[in-house]
OpenMM code with the backbone's topology and positions (N, CA, C; nanometers):
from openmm import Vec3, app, unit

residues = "UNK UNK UNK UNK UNK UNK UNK UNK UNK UNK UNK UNK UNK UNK UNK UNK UNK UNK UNK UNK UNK UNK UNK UNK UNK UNK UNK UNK UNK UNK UNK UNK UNK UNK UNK UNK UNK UNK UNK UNK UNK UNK UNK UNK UNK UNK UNK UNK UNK UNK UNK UNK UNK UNK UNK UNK UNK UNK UNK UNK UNK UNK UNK UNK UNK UNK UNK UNK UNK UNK UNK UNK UNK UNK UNK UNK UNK UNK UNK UNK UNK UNK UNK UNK UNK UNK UNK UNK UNK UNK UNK UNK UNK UNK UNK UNK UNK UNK UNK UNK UNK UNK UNK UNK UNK UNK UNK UNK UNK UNK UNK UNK UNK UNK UNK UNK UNK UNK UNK UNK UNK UNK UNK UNK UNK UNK UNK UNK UNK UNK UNK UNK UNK UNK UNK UNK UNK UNK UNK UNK UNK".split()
positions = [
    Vec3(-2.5130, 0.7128, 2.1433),
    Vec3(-2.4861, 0.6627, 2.0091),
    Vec3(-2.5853, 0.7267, 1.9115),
    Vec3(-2.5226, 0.7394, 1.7775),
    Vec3(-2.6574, 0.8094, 1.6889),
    Vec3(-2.7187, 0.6868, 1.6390),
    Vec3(-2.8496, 0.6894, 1.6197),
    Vec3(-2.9512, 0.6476, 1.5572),
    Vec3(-2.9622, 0.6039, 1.4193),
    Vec3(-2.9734, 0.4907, 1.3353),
    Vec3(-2.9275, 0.4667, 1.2463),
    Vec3(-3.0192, 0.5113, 1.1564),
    Vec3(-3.1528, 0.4969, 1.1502),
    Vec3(-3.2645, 0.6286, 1.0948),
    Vec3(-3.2576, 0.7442, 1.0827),
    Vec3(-3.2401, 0.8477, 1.1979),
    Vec3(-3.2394, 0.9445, 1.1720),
    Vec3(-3.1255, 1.0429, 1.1861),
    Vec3(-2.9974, 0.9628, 1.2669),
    Vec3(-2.9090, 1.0610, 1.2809),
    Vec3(-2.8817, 1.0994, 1.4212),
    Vec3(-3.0034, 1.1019, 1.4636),
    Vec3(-3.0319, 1.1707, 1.6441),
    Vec3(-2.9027, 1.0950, 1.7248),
    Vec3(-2.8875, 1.1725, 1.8634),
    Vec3(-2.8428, 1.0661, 1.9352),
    Vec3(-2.8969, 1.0314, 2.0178),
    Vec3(-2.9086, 0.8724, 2.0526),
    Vec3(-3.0006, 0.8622, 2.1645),
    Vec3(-2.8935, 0.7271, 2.2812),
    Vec3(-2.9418, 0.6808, 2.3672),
    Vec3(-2.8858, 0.6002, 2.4711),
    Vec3(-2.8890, 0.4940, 2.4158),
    Vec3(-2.7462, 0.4014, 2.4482),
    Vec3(-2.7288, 0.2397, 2.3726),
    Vec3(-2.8134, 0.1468, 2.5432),
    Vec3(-2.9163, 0.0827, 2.4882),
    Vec3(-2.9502, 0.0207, 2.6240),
    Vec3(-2.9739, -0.1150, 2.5936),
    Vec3(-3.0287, -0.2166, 2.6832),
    Vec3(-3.0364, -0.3619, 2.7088),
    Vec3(-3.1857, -0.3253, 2.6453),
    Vec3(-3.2837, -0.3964, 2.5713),
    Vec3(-3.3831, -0.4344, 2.5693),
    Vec3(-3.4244, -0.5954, 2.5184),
    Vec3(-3.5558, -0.5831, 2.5343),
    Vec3(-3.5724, -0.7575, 2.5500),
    Vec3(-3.5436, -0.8269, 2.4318),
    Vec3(-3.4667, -0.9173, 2.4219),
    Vec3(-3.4347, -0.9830, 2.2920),
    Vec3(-3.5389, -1.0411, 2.2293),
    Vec3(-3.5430, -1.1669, 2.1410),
    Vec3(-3.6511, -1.2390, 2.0732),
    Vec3(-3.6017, -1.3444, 2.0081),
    Vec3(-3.7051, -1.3994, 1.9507),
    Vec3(-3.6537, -1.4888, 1.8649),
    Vec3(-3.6948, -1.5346, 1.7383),
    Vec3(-3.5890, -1.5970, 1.6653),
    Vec3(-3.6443, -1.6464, 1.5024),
    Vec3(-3.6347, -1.7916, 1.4606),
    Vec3(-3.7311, -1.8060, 1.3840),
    Vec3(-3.6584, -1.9480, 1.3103),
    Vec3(-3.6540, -1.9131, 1.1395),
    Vec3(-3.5889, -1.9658, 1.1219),
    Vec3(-3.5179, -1.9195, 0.9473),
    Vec3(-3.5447, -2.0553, 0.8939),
    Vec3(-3.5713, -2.1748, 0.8245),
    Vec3(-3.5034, -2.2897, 0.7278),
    Vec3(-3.5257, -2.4186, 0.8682),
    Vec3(-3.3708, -2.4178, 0.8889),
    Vec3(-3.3417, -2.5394, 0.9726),
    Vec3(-3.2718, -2.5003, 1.0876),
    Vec3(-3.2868, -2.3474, 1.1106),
    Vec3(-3.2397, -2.2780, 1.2550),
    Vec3(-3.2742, -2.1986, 1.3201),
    Vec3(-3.3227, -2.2406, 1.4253),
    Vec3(-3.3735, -2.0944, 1.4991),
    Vec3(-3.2441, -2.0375, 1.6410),
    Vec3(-3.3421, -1.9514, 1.6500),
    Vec3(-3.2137, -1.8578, 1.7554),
    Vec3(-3.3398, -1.7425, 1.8147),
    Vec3(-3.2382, -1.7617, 1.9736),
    Vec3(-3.3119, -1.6754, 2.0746),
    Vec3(-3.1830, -1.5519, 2.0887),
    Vec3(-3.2270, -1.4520, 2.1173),
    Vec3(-3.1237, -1.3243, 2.1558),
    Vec3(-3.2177, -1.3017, 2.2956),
    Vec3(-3.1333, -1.3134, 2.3986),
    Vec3(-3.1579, -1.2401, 2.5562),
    Vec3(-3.2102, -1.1208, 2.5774),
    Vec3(-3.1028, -1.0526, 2.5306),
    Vec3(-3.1432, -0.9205, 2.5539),
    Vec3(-3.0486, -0.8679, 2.3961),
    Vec3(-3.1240, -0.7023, 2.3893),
    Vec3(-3.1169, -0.6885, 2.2405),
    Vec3(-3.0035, -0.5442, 2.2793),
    Vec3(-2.9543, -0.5130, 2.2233),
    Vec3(-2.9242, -0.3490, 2.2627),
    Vec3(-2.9237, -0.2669, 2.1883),
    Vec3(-2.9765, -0.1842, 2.1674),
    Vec3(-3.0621, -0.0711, 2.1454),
    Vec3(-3.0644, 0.0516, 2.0993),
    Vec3(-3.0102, 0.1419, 2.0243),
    Vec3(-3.0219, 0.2865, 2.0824),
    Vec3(-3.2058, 0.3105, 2.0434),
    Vec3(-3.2277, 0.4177, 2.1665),
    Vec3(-3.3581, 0.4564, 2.1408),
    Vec3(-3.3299, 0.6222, 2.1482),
    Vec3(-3.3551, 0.6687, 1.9992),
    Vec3(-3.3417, 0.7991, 1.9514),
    Vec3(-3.4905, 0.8785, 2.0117),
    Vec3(-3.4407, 1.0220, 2.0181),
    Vec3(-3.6101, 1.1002, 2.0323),
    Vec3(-3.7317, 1.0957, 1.9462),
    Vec3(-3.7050, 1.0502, 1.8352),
    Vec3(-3.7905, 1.0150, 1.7646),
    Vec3(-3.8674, 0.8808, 1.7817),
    Vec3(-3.7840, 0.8133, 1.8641),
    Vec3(-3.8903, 0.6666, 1.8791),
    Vec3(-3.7650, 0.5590, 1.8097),
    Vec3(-3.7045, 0.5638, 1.7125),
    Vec3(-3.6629, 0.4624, 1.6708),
    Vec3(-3.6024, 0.3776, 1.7736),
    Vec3(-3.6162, 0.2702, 1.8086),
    Vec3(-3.5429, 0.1158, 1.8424),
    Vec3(-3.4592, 0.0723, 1.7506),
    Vec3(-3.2728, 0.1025, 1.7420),
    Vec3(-3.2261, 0.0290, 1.6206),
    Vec3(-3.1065, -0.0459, 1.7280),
    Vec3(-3.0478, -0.0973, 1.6098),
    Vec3(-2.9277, -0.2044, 1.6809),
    Vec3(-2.8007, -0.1397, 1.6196),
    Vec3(-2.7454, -0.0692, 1.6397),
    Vec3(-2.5846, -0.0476, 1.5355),
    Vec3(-2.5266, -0.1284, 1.4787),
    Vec3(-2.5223, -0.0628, 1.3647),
    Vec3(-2.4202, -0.1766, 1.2730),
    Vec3(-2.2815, -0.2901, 1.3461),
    Vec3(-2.1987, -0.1976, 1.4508),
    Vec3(-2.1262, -0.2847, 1.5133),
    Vec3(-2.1490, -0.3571, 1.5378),
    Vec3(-2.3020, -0.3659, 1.6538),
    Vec3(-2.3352, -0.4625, 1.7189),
    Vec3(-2.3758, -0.6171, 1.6268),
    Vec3(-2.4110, -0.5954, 1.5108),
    Vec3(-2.4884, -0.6611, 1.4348),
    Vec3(-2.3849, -0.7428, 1.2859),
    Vec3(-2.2668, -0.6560, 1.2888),
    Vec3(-2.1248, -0.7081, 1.2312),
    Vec3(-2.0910, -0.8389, 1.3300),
    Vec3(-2.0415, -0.7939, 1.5070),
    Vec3(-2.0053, -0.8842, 1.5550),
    Vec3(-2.0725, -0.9628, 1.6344),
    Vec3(-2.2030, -0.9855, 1.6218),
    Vec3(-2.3133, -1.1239, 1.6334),
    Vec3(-2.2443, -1.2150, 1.5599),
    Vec3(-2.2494, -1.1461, 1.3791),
    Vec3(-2.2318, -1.2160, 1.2429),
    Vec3(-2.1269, -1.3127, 1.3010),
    Vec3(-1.9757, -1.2032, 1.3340),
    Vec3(-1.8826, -1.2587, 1.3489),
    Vec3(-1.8385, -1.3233, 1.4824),
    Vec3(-1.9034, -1.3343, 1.5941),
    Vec3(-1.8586, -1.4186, 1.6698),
    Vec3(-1.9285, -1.5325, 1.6573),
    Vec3(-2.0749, -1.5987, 1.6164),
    Vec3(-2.1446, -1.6619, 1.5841),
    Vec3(-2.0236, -1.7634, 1.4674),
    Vec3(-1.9695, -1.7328, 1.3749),
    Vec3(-1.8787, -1.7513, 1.2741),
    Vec3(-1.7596, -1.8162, 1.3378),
    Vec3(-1.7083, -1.7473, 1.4278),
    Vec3(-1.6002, -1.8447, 1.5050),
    Vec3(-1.5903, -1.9276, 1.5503),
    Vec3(-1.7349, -1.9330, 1.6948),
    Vec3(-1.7514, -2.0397, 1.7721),
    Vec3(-1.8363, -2.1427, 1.7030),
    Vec3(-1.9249, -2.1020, 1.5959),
    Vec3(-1.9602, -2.2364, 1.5402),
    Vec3(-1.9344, -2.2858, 1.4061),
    Vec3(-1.8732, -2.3995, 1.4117),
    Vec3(-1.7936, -2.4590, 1.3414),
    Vec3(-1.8553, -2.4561, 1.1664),
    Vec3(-1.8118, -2.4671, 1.0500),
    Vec3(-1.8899, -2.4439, 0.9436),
    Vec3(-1.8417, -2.5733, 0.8724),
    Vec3(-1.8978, -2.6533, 0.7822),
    Vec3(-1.8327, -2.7533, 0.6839),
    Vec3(-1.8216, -2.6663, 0.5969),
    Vec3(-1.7544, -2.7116, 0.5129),
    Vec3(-1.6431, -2.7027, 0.3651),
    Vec3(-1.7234, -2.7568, 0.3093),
    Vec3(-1.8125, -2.6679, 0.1833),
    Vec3(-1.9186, -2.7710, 0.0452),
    Vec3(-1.7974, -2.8075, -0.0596),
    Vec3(-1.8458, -2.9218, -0.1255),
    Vec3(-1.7890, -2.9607, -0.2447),
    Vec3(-1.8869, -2.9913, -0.3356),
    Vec3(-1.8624, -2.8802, -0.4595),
    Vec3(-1.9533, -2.8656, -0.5824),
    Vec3(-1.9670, -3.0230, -0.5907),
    Vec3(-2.0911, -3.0976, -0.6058),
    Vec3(-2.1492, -3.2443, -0.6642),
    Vec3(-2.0763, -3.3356, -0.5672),
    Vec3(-2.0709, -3.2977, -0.4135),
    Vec3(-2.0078, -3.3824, -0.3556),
    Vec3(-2.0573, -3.3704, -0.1909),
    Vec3(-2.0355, -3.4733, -0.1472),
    Vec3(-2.0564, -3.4568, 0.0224),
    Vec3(-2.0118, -3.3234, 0.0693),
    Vec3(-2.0275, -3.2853, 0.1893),
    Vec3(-1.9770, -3.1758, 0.2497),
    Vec3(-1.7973, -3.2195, 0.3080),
    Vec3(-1.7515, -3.1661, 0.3407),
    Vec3(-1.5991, -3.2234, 0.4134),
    Vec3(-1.5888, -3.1576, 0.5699),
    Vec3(-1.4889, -3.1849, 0.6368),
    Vec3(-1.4816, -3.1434, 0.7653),
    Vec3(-1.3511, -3.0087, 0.7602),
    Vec3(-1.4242, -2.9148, 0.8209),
    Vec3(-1.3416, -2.8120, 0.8030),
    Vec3(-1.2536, -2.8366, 0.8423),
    Vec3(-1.2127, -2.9521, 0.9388),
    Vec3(-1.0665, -2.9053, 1.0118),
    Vec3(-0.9905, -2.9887, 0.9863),
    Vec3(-1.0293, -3.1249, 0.9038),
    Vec3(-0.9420, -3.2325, 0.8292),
    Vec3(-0.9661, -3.2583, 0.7221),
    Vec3(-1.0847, -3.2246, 0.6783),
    Vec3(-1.1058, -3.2650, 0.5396),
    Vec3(-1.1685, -3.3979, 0.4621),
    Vec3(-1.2120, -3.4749, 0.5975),
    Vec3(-1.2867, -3.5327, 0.5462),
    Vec3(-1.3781, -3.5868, 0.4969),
    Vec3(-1.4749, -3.6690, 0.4343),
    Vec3(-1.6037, -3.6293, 0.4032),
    Vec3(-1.6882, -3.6707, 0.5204),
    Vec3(-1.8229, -3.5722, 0.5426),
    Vec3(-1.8829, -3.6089, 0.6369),
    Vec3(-2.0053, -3.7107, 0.5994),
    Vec3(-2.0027, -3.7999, 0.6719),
    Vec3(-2.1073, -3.9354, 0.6634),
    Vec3(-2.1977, -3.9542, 0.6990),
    Vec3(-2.1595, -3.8894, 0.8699),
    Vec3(-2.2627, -3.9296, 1.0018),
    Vec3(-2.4097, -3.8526, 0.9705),
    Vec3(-2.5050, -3.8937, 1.0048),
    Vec3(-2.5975, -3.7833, 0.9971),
    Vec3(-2.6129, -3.6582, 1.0667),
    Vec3(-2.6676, -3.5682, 1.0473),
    Vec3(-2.7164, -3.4582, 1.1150),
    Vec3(-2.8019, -3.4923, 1.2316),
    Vec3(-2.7309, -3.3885, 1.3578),
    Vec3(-2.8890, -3.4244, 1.4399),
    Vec3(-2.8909, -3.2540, 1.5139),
    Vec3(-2.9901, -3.2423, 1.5853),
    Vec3(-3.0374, -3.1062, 1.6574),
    Vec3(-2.9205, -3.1083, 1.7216),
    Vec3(-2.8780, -2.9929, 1.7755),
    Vec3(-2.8105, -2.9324, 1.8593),
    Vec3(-2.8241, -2.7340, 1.9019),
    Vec3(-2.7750, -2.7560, 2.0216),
    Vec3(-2.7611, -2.6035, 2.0614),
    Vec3(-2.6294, -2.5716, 2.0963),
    Vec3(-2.6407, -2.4609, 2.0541),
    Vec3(-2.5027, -2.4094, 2.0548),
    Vec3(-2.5403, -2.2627, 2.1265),
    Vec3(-2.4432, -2.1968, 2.2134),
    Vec3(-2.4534, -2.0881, 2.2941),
    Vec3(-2.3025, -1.9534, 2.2420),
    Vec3(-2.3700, -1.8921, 2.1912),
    Vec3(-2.2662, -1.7922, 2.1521),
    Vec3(-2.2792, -1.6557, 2.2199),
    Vec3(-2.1198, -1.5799, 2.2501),
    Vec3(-2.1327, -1.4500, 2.3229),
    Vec3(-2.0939, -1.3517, 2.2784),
    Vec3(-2.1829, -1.2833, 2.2331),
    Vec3(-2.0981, -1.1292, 2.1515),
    Vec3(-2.0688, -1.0242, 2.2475),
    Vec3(-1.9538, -1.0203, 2.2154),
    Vec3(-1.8591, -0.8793, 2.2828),
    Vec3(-1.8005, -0.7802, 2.1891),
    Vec3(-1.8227, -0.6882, 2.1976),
    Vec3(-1.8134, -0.5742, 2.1228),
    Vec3(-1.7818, -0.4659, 2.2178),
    Vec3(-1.7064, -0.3126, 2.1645),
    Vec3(-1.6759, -0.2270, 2.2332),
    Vec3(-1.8034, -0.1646, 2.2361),
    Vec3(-1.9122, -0.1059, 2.1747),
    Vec3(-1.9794, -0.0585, 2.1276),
    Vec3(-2.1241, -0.0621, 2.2463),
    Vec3(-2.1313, -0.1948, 2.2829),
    Vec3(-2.2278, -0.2410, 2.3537),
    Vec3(-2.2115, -0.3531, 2.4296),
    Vec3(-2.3051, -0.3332, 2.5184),
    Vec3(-2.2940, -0.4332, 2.6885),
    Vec3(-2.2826, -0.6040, 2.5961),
    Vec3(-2.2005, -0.7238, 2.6819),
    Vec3(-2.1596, -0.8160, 2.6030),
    Vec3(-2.3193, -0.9035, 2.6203),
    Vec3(-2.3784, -1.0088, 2.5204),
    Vec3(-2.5004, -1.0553, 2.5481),
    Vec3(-2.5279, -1.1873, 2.4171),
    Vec3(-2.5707, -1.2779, 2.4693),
    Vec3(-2.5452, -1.4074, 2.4413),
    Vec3(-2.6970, -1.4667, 2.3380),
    Vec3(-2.5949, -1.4869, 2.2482),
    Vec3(-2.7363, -1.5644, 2.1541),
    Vec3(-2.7305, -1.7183, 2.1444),
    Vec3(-2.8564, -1.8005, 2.2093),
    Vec3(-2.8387, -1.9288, 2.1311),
    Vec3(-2.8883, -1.9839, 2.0276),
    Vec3(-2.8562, -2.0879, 2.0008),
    Vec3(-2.8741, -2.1808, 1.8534),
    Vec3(-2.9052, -2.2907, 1.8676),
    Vec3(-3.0384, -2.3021, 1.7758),
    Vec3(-3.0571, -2.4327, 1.7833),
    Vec3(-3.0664, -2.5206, 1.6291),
    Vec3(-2.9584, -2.5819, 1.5868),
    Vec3(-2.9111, -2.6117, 1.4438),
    Vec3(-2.8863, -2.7661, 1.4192),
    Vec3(-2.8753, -2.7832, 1.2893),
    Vec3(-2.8136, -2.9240, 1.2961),
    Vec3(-2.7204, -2.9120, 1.2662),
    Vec3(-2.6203, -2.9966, 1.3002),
    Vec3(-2.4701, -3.0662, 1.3331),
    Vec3(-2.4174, -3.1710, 1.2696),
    Vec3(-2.3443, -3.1687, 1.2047),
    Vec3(-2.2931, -3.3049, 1.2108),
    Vec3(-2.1216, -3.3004, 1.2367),
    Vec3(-2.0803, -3.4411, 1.3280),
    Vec3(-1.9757, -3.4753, 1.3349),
    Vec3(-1.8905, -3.5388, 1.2393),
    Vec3(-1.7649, -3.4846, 1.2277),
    Vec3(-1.6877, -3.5282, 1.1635),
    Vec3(-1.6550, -3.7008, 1.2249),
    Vec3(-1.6206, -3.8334, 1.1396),
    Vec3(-1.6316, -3.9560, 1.1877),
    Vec3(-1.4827, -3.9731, 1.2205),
    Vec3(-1.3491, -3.8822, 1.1599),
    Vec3(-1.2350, -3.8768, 1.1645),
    Vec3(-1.1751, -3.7845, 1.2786),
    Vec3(-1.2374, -3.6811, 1.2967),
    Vec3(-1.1598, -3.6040, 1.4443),
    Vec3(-1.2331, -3.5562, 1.5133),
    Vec3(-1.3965, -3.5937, 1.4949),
    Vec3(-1.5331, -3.5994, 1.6018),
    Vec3(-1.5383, -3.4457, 1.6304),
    Vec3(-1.5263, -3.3623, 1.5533),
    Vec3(-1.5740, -3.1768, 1.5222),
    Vec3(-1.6990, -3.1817, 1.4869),
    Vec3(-1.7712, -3.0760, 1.5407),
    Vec3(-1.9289, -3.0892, 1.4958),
    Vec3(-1.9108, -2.9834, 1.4181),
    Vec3(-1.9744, -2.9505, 1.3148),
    Vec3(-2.0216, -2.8471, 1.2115),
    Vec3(-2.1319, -2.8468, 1.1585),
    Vec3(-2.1731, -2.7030, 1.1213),
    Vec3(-2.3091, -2.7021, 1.0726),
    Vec3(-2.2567, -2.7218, 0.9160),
    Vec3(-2.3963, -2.8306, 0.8364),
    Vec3(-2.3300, -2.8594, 0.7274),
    Vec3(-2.3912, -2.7469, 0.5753),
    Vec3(-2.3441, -2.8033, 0.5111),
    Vec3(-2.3506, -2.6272, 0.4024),
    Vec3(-2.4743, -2.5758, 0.3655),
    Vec3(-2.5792, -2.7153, 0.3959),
    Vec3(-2.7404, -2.6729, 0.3525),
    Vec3(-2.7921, -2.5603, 0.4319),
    Vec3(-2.7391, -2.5328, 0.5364),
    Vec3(-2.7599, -2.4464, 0.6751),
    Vec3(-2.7264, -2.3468, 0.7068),
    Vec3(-2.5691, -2.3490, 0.6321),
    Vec3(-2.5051, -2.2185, 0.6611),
    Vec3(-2.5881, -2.0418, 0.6617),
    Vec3(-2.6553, -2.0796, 0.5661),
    Vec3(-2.7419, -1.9258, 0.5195),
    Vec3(-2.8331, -1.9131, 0.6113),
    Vec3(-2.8911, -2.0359, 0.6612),
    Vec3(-3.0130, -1.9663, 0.7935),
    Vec3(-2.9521, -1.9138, 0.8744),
    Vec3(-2.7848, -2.0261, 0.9512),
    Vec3(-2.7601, -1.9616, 1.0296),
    Vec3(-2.7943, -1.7742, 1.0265),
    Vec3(-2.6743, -1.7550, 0.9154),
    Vec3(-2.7004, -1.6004, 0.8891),
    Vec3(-2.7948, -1.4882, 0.9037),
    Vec3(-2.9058, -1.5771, 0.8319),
    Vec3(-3.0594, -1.5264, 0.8051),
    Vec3(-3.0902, -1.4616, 0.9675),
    Vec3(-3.0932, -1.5811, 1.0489),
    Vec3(-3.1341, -1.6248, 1.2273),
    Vec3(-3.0859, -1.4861, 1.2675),
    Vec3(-2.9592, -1.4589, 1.2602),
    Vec3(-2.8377, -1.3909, 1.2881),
    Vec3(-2.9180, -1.2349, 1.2817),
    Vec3(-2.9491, -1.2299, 1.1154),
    Vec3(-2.9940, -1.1044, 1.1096),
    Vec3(-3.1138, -1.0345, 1.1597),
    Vec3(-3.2252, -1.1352, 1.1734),
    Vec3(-3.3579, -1.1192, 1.2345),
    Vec3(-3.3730, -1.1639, 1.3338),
    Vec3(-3.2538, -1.1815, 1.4504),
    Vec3(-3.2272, -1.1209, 1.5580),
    Vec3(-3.2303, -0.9955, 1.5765),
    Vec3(-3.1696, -0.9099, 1.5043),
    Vec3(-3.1673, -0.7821, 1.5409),
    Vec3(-3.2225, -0.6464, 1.4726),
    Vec3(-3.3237, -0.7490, 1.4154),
    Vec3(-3.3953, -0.6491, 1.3282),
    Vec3(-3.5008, -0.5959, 1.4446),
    Vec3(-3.5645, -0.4569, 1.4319),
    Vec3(-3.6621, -0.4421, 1.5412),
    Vec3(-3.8113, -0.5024, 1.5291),
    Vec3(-3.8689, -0.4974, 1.6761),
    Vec3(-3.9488, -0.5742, 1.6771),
    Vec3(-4.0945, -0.4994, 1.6077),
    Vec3(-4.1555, -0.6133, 1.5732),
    Vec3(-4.2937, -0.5268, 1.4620),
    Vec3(-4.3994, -0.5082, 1.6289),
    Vec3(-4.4590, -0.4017, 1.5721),
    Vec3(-4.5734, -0.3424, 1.6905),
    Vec3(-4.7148, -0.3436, 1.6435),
] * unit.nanometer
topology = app.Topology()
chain = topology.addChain("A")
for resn in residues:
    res = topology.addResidue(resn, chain)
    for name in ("N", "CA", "C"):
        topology.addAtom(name, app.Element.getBySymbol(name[0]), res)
């Protein structure tokens, strides 16, 4: 794969993942994957780092904000009441690009009181993201 620095091509490999906390979420990545160009760079390809975003996005559930209003339940619509509490959530990115490799989450939740769906509620949504991205940023030396 080429190197997102310099161009080079170098080998897409497994290296050791890490972890972040952002706000009100943190997240561990297993293993990271890699290309390591001749120059040294450690990067992650854009693919790989699109479909984190987006499988992360599927499997965990998001509330619906309402401008000056409770959050709602994405999948009925109704307003959410219950409180928030910790949870983990385990997500698996598969991509053509690179070997498949699993990030978890550790976020708050809340259940819907009408069809018992957990979602992360809208104050959160952006760490998730944040978590997401500094996962795969490389590691400082």
């Amino acid at each position: 794969m080429r190197c997102e620095r310099c161009g080079e091509d170098g080998p897409l490999e497994l290296h050791t993942g890490g972890e972040a906390t952002i706000g009100t979420v943190a997240g561990v990545l297993e293993r990271r994957p890699v290309v390591t160009c001749p120059a040294g760079h450690r990067t992650t390809p854009p693919p790989v780092r699109q479909a984190a975003g987006q499988a992360v996005e599927e499997q965990v559930a998001r509330a619906r904000s309402r401008w000056r209003r409770r959050d709602v339940c994405a999948a009925c619509r109704a307003p959410l009441t219950l409180p928030a509490r910790r949870t983990g959530r385990t997500t698996t990115v598969v991509t053509e690009v690179a070997p498949v490799h699993t990030i978890h989450l550790d976020l708050p939740m809340v259940r819907c009181g009408d069809c018992g769906q957990d979602q992360v509620p809208s104050r959160s949504q952006d760490d998730v993201a944040r978590v997401i991205a500094a996962l795969y940023e490389p590691p400082t030396t």
